[in-house]
N, C-alpha and C positions, 0 to 999 in steps of 0.2 A: 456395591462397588461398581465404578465407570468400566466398562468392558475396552479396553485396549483401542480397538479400531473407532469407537468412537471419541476417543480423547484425541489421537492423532488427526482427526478430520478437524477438530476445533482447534487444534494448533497450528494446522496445513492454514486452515480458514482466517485465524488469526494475525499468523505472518502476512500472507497476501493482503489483506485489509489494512496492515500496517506497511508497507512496501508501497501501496498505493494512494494509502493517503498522505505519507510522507512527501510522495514525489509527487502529487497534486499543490500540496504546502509547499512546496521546494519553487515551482512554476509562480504562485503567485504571491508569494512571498512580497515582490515589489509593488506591486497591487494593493498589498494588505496596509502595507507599513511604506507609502512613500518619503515619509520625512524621519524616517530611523535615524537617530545618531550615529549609528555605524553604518554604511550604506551596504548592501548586500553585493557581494559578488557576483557576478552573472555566470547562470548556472550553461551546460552546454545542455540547450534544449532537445535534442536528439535524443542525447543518454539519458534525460529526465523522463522523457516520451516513453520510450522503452522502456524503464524502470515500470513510468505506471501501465505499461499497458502487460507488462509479468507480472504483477503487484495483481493486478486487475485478473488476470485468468487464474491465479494461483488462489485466489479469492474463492470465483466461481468453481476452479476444481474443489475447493474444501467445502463449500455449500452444497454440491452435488454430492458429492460422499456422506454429508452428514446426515441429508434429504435422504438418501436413499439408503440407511441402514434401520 
């Protein structure tokens, strides 16, 4: 059986990775697909910024907890 505090680090870990990959997607979204049929709304890059860079520490917190159990 997975011991508790180890499951919670992989799920800490997991959010963050997905919070910041999302909002790295979100940034270059136009980049990827300049001739989409639907054109993409433009996103407020400040709040995208911040998203990944919590995305990004909340990452590092759950690899550091995982690392060190």
């Amino acid at each position: 059986m997975i011991p508790l505090p180890e499951i919670l680090a992989e799920l800490v870990m997991a959010l963050g990775g997905a919070l910041f990959a999302a909002s790295v997607y979100a940034l270059l979204r136009p980049y990827l697909r300049p001739n989409a049929p639907d054109p993409a709304r433009p996103q407020a890059r400040g709040r995208v910024l911040i998203n990944a860079f919590i995305g990004f520490v909340v990452l590092v917190w759950g690899f550091a907890s995982f690392i060190s159990r």
